[in-house]
One Martini backbone bead per residue (centre of mass of N, CA, C, O) as a GRO file, in nm:
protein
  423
    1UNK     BB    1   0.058   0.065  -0.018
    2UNK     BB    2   0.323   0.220   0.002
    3UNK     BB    3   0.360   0.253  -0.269
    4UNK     BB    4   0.107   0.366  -0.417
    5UNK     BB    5   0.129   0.612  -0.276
    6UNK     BB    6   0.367   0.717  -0.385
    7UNK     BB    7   0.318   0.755  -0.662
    8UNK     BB    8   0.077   0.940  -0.632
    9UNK     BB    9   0.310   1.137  -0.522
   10UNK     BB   10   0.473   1.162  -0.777
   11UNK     BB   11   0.267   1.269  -0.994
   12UNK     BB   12   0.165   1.517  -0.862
   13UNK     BB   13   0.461   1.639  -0.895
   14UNK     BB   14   0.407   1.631  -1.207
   15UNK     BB   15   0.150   1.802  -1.260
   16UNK     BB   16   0.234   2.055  -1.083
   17UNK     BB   17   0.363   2.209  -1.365
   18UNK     BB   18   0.038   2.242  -1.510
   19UNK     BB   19  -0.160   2.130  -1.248
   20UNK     BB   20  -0.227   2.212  -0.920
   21UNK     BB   21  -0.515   2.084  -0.872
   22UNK     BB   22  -0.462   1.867  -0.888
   23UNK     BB   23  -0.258   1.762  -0.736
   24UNK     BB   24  -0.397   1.867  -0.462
   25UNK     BB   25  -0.620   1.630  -0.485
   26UNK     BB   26  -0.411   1.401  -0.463
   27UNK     BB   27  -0.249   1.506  -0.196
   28UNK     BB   28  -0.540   1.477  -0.036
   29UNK     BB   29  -0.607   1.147  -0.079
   30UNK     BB   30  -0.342   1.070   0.083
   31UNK     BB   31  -0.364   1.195   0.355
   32UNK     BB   32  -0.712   1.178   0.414
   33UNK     BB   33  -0.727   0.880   0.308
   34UNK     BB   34  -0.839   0.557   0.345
   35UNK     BB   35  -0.564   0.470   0.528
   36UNK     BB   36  -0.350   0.342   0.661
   37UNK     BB   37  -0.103   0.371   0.962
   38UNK     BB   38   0.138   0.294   0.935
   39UNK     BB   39   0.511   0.349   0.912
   40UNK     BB   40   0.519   0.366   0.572
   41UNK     BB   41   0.234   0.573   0.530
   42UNK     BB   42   0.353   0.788   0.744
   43UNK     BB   43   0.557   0.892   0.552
   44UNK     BB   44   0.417   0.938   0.289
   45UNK     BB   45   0.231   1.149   0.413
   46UNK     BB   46   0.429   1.363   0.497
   47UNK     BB   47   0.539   1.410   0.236
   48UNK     BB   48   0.284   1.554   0.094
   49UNK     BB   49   0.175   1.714   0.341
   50UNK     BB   50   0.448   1.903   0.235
   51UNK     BB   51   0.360   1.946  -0.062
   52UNK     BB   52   0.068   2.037  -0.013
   53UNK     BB   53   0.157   2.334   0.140
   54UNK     BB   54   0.349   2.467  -0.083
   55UNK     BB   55   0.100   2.494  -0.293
   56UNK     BB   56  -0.111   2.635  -0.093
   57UNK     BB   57   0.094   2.877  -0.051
   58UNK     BB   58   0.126   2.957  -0.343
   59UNK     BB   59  -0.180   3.003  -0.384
   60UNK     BB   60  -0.286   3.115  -0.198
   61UNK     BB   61  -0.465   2.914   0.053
   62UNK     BB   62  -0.576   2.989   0.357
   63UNK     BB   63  -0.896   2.815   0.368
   64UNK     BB   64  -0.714   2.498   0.304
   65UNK     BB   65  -0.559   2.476   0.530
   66UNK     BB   66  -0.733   2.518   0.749
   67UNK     BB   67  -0.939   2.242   0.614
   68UNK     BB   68  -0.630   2.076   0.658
   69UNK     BB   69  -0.692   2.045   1.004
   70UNK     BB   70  -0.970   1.922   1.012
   71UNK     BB   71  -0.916   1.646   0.797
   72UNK     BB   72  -0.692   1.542   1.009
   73UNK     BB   73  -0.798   1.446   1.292
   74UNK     BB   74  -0.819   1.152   1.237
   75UNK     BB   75  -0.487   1.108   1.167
   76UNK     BB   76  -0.418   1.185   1.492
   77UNK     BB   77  -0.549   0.970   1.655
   78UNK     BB   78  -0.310   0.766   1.528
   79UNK     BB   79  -0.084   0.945   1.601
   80UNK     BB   80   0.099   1.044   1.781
   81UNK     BB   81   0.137   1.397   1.960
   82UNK     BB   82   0.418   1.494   1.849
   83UNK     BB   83   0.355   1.478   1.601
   84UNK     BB   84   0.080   1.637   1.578
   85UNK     BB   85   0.227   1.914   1.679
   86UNK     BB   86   0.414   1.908   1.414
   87UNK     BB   87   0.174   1.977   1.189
   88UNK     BB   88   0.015   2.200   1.323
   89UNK     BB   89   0.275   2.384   1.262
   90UNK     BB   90   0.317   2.386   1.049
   91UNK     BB   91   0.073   2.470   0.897
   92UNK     BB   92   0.065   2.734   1.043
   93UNK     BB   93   0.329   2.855   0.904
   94UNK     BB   94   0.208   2.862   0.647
   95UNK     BB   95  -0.023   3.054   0.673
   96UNK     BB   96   0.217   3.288   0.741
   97UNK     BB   97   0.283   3.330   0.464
   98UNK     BB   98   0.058   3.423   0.371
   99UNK     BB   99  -0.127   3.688   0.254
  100UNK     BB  100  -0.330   3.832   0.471
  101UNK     BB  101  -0.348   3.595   0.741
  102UNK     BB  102  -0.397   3.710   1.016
  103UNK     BB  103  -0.683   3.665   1.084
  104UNK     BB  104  -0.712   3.369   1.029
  105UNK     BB  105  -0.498   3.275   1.223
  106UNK     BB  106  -0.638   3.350   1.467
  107UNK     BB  107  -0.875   3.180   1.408
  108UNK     BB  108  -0.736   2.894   1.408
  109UNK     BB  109  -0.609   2.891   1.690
  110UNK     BB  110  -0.810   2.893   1.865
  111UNK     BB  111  -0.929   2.638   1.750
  112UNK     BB  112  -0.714   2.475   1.819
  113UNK     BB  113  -0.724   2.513   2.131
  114UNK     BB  114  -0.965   2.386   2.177
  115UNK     BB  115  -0.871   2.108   2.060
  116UNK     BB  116  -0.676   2.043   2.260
  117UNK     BB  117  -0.805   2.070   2.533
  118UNK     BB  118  -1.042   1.850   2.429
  119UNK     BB  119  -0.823   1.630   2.419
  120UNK     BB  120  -0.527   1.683   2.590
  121UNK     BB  121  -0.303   1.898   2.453
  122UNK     BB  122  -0.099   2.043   2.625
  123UNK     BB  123   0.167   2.117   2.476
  124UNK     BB  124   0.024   2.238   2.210
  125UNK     BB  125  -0.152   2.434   2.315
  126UNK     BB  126   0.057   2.617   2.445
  127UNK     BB  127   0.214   2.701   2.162
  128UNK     BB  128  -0.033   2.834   2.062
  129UNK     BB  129  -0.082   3.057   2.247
  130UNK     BB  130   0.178   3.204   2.168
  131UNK     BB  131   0.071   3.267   1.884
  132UNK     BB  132  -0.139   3.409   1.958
  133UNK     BB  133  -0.024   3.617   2.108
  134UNK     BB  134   0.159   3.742   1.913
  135UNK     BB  135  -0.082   3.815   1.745
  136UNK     BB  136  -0.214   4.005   1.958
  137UNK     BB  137   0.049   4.195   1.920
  138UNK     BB  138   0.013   4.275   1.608
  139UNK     BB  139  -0.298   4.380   1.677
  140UNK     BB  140  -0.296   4.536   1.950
  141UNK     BB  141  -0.394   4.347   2.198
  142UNK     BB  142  -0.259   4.358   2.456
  143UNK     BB  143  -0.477   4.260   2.687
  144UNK     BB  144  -0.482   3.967   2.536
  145UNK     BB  145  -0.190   3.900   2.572
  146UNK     BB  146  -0.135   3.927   2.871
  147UNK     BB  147  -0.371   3.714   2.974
  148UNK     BB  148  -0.242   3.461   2.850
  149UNK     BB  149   0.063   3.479   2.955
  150UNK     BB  150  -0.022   3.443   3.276
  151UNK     BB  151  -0.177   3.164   3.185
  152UNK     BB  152   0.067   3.025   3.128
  153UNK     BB  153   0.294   3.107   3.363
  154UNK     BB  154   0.100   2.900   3.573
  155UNK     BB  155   0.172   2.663   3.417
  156UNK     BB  156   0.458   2.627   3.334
  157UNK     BB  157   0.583   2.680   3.645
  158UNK     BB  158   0.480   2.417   3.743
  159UNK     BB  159   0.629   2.207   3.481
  160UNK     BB  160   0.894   2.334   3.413
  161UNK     BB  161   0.969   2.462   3.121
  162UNK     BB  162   1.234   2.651   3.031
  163UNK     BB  163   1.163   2.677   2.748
  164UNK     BB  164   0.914   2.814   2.744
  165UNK     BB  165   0.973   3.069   2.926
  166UNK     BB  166   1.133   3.199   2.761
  167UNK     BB  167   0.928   3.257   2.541
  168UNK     BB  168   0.694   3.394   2.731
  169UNK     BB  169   0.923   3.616   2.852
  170UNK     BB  170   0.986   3.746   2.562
  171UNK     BB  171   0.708   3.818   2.506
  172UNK     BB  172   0.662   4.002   2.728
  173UNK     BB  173   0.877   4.202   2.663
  174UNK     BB  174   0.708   4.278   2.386
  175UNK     BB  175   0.483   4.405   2.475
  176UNK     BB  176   0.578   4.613   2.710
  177UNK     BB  177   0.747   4.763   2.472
  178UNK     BB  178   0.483   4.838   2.319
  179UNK     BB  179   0.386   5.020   2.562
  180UNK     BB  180   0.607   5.131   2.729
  181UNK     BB  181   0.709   4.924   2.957
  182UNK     BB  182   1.035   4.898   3.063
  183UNK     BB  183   1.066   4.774   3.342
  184UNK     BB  184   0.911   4.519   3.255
  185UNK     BB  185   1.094   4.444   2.995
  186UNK     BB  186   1.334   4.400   3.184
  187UNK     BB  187   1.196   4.194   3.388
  188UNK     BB  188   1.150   3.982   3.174
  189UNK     BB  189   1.421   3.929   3.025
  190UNK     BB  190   1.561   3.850   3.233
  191UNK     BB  191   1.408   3.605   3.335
  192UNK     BB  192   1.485   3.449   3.030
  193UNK     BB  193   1.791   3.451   3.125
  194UNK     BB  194   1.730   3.284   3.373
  195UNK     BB  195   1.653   3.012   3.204
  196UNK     BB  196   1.858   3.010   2.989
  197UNK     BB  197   2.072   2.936   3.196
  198UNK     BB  198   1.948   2.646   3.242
  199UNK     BB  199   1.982   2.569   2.938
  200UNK     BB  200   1.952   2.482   2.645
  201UNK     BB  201   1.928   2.710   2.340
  202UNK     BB  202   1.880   2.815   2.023
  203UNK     BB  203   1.977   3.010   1.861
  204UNK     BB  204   1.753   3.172   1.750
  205UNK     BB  205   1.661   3.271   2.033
  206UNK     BB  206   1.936   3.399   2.150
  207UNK     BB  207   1.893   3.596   1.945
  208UNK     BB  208   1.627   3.739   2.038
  209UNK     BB  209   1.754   3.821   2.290
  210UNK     BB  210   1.941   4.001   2.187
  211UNK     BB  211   1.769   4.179   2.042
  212UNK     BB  212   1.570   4.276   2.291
  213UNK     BB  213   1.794   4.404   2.411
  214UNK     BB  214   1.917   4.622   2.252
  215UNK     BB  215   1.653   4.768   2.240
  216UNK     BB  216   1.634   4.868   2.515
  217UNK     BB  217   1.938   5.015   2.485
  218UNK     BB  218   1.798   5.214   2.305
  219UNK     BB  219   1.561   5.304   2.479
  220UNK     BB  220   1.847   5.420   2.685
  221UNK     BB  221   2.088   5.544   2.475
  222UNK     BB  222   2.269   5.250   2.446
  223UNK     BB  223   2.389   5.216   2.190
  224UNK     BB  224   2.659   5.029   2.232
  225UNK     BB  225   2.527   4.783   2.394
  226UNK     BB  226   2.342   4.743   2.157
  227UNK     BB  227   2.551   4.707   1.925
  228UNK     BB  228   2.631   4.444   2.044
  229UNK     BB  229   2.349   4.299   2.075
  230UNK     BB  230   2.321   4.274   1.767
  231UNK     BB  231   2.550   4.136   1.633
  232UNK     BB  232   2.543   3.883   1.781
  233UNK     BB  233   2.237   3.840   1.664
  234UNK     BB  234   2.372   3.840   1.364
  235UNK     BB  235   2.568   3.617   1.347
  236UNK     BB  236   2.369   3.396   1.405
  237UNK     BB  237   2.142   3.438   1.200
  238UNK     BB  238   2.352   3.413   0.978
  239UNK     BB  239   2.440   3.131   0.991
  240UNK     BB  240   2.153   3.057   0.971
  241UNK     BB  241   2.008   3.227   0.716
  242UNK     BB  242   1.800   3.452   0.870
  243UNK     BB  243   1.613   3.689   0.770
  244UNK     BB  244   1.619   3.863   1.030
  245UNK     BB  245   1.904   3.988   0.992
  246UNK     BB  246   1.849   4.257   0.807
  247UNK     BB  247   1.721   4.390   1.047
  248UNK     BB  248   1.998   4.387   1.261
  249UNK     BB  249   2.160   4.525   1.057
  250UNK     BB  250   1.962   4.802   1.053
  251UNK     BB  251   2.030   4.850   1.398
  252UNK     BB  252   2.363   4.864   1.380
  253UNK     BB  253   2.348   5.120   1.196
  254UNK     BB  254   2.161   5.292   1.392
  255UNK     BB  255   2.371   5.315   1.623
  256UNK     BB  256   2.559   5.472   1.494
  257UNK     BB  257   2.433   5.709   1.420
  258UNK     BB  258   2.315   5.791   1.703
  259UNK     BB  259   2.661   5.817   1.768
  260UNK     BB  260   2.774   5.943   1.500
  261UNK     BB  261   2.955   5.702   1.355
  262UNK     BB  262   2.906   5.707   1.025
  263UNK     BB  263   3.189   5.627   0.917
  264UNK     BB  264   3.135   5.317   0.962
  265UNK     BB  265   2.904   5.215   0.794
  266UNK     BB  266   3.036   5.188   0.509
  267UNK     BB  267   3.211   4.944   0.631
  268UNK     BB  268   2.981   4.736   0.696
  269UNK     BB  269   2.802   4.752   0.424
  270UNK     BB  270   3.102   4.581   0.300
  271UNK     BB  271   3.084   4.367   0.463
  272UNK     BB  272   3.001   4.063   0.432
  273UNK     BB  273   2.751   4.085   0.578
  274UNK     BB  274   2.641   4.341   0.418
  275UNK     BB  275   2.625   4.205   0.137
  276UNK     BB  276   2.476   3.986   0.173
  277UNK     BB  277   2.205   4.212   0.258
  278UNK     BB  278   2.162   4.346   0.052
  279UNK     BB  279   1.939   4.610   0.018
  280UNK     BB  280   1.714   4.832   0.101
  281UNK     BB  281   1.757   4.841   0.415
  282UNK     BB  282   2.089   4.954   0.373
  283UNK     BB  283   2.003   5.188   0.187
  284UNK     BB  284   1.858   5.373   0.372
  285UNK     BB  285   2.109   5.380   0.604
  286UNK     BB  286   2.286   5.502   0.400
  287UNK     BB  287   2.053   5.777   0.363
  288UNK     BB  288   2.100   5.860   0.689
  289UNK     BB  289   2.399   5.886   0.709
  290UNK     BB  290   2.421   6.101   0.500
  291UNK     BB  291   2.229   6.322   0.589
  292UNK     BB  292   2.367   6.351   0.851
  293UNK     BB  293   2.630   6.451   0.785
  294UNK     BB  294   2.546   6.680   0.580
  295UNK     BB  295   2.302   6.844   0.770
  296UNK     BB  296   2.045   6.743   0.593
  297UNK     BB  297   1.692   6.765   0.590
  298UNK     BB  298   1.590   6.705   0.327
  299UNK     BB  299   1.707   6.463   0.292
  300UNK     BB  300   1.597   6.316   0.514
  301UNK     BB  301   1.292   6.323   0.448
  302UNK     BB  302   1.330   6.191   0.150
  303UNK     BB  303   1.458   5.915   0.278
  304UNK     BB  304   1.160   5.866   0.428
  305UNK     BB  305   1.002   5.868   0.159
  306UNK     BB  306   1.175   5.646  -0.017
  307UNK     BB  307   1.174   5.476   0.279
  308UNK     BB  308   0.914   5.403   0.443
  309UNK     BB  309   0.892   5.061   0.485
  310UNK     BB  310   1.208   5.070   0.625
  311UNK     BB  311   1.136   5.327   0.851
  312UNK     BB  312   0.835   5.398   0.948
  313UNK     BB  313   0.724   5.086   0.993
  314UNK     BB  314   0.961   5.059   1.163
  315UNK     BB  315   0.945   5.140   1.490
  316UNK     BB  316   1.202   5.148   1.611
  317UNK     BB  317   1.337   5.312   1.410
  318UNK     BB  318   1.105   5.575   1.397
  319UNK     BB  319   1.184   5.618   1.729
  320UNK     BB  320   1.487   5.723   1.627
  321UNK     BB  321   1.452   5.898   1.371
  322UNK     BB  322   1.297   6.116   1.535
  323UNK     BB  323   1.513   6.245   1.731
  324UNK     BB  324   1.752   6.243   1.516
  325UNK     BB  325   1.522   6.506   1.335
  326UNK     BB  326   1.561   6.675   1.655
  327UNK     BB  327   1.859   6.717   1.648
  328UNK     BB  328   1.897   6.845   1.357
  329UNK     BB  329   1.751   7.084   1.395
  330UNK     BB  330   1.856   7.214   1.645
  331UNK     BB  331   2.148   7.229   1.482
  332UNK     BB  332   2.037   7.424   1.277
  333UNK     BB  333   1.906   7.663   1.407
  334UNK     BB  334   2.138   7.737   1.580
  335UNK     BB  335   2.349   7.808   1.335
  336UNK     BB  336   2.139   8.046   1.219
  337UNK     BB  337   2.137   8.210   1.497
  338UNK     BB  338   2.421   8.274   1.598
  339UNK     BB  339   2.446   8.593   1.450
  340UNK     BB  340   2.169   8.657   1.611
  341UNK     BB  341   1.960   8.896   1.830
  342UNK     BB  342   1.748   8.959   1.588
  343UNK     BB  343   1.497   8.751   1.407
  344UNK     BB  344   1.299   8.650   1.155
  345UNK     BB  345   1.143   8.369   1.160
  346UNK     BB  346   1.069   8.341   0.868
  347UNK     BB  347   1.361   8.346   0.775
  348UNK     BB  348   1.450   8.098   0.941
  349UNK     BB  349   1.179   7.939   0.754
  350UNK     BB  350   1.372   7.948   0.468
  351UNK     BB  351   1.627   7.873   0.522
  352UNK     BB  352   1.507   7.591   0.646
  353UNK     BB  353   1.249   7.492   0.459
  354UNK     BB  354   0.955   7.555   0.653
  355UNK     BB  355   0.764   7.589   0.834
  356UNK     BB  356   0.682   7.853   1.081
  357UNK     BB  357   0.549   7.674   1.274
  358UNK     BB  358   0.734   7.493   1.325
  359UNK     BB  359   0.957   7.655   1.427
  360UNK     BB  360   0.835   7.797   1.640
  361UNK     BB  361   0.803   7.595   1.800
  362UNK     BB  362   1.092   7.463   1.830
  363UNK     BB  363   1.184   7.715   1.982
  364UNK     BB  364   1.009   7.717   2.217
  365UNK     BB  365   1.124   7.442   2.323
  366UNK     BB  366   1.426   7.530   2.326
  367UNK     BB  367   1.378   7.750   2.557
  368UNK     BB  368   1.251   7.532   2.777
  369UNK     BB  369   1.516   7.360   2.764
  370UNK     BB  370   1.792   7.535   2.720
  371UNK     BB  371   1.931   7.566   2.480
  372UNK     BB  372   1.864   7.887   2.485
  373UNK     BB  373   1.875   8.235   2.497
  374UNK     BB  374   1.516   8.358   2.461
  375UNK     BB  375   1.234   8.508   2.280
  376UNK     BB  376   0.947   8.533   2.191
  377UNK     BB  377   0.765   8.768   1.942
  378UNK     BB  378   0.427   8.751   1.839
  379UNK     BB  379   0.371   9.040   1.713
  380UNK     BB  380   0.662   9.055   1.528
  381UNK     BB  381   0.796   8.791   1.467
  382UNK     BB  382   1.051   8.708   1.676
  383UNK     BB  383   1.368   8.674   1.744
  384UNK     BB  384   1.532   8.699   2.074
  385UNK     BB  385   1.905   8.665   2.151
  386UNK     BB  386   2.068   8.620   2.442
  387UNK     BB  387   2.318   8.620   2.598
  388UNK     BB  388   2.531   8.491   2.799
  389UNK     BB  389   2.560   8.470   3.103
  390UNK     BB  390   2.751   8.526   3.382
  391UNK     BB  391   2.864   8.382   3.660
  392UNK     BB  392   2.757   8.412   3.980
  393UNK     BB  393   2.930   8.375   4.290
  394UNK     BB  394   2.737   8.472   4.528
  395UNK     BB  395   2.498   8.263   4.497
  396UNK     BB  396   2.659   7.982   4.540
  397UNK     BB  397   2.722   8.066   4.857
  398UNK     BB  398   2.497   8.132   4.967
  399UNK     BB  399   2.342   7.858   4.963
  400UNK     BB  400   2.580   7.731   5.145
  401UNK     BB  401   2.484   7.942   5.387
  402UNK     BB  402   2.212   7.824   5.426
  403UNK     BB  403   2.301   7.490   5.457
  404UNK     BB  404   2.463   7.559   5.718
  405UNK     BB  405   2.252   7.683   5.877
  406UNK     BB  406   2.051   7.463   5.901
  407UNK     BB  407   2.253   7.248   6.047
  408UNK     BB  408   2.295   7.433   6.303
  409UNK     BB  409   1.971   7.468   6.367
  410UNK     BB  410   1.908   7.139   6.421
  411UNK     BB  411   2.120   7.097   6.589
  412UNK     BB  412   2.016   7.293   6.838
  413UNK     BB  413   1.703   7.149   6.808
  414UNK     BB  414   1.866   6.868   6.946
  415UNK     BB  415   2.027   6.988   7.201
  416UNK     BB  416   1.734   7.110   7.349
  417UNK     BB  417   1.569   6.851   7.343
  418UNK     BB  418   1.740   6.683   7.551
  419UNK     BB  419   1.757   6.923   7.784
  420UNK     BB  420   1.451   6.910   7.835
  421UNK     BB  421   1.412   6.622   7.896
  422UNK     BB  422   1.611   6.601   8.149
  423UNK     BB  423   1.442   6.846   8.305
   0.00000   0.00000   0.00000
């Protein structure tokens, strides 16, 4: 039987280059046709079933792969659960090829969550449970993300299975993270490393955790030890030939533009690894560590317009390179004000070539943040730049004989409470 089987899958391989419905319906009819389960049909239904999901994947048919987990049900029940997890897994991971197939993802993983409490399959629910966080995660959902990633750590945390907490505090750092609330995702990361430290983890995951690292640590300012541990996970993403790799290398090029050494860039770009990656993502942040180099908005605002798939959807990159084009106008303003005590806004919006409304807020910003001393007169449109005072020793002198006199004076009413309480 187990021979007939494979012709069966042969010939579908041969039809798929010419009818590929053909074909679907031929490697469907092997998968989940009333056929025997001994282990060399099943090693057989494998191999179709694996060659039916790459069909229907090219065709972008994600409402047949949800349906060919539902007809596979009966052929469930006849062989292990390890396996059985991995067929699951498997084909959720096909539907995730798929383009635009989120929200049907999303639906699956329910469904299967259903289907495996109903049956008891604890190990399989737990790690679809994941996948639907993460989904959840990326439709923003935060607290239906939040509310699963906790009923899974009361679980997991009981089972001791320390490679799925690394998993799941992983994701839990990447929600709050999501949310800007960085002391939990920074107390998540930590609990992973703390998991992942006490076991064998695949490069993979390690990539993953660094690369989570790195990202926290360009959110509190820290490029270098960011750029640091995206490297790391750099490195071994490019081992694995892991497509994450070129995001990665992305985040490596943007700490360096943020920590000003632009001209490392392009030696990077050109090492073995980033040739390797090379492609619109690299070409982005060439163009933006060029017009940074130049301190030119123009160019700066064109490379966002140009590039805005590779940098403004990417929430990480867009969040740093918003800093960025408020540190460069900042510097750029100083440098057009600092000829002049007294000049007319409209001018200096003509300079930089900005709408008036943008630069006058931008001054009155750095105003009040003491980037320099001046005043907007907004009645005759003016700004006026004030000298910088010389500081007087005098203040800062009373200052500290008020703070010794305060010394004295506490000094002296703990000396007459105690003769007080004596008398």
């Amino acid at each position: 039987m187990a021979e007939a089987l494979a012709a069966k899958v042969q010939a579908a391989e041969e039809a798929a280059a010419t009818s590929s419905g053909a074909a679907v319906e031929s490697l469907r009819e092997v998968v989940v046709g009333p056929h025997p389960n001994d282990a060399e049909c099943l090693k057989v239904k494998e191999a179709a079933l694996q060659k039916l999901t790459d069909l229907l994947v090219k065709q972008g048919s994600a409402p047949a792969l949800r349906n060919l987990l539902t007809q596979l049900r009966p052929l469930f029940a006849a062989i292990p659960k390890a396996k059985t997890a991995k067929i699951v897994r498997t084909i959720v991971d096909s539907i995730a090829k798929v383009p635009n197939s989120n929200e049907l993802l999303l639906e699956v993983c329910k469904e299967q969550v259903e289907w495996a409490s109903s049956e008891k399959r604890t190990f399989l629910r737990q790690r679809i449970e994941i996948r639907l966080a993460m989904l959840q995660m990326e439709a923003k959902d935060y607290p239906a993300a939040l509310h699963l990633i906790g009923k899974l750590l009361t679980e997991v945390k009981r089972l001791d299975d320390k490679l799925l907490l690394v998993d799941i505090h992983l994701l839990e750092s990447k929600v709050h993270h999501a949310l800007k609330n960085l002391p939990k995702s920074r107390a998540a990361l930590t609990a992973a490393r703390t998991a992942a430290n006490a076991i064998y983890i695949p490069p993979s995951l390690q990539a993953d955790i660094d690369t989570q690292s790195g990202t926290l640590h360009a959110e509190e300012k820290d490029y270098k030890t960011a750029y640091s541990y995206f490297f790391e996970a750099f490195e071994q993403l490019s081992a694995l030939d892991d497509s994450r790799a070129v995001a990665v290398l992305k985040y490596m090029l943007l700490c360096k533009i943020m920590t000003g050494d632009v001209s490392d860039v392009p030696a990077i770009i050109s090492s073995k690894g980033g040739l390797k990656y090379a492609g619109a993502d690299v070409d982005a942040m060439r163009a933006v560590a060029k017009a940074y180099q130049d301190r030119s908005l123009q160019e700066f605002q064109a490379t966002l317009q140009s590039y805005s798939g590779q940098l403004s959807d990417d929430p990480i990159v867009h969040t740093h390179l918003s800093a960025l084009y408020d540190t460069l106008l900042e510097q750029n303003l100083i440098r057009l004000i600092e000829p002049f005590s007294r000049v007319e806004i409209a001018h200096i919006a003509s300079l930089i070539k900005l709408p008036v409304a943008t630069v006058e807020g931008k001054l009155s910003q750095m105003i009040l943040d003491k980037k320099f001393a001046g005043t907007l007169d907004q009645g005759v449109g003016t700004l006026e730049v004030f000298e910088e005072a010389a500081p007087d020793p005098i203040y800062p002198g009373t200052l500290e004989t008020f703070d010794n006199l305060t010394c004295v004076v506490e000094s002296l009413a703990g000396r007459t409470a105690k003769i007080t309480a004596a008398a």
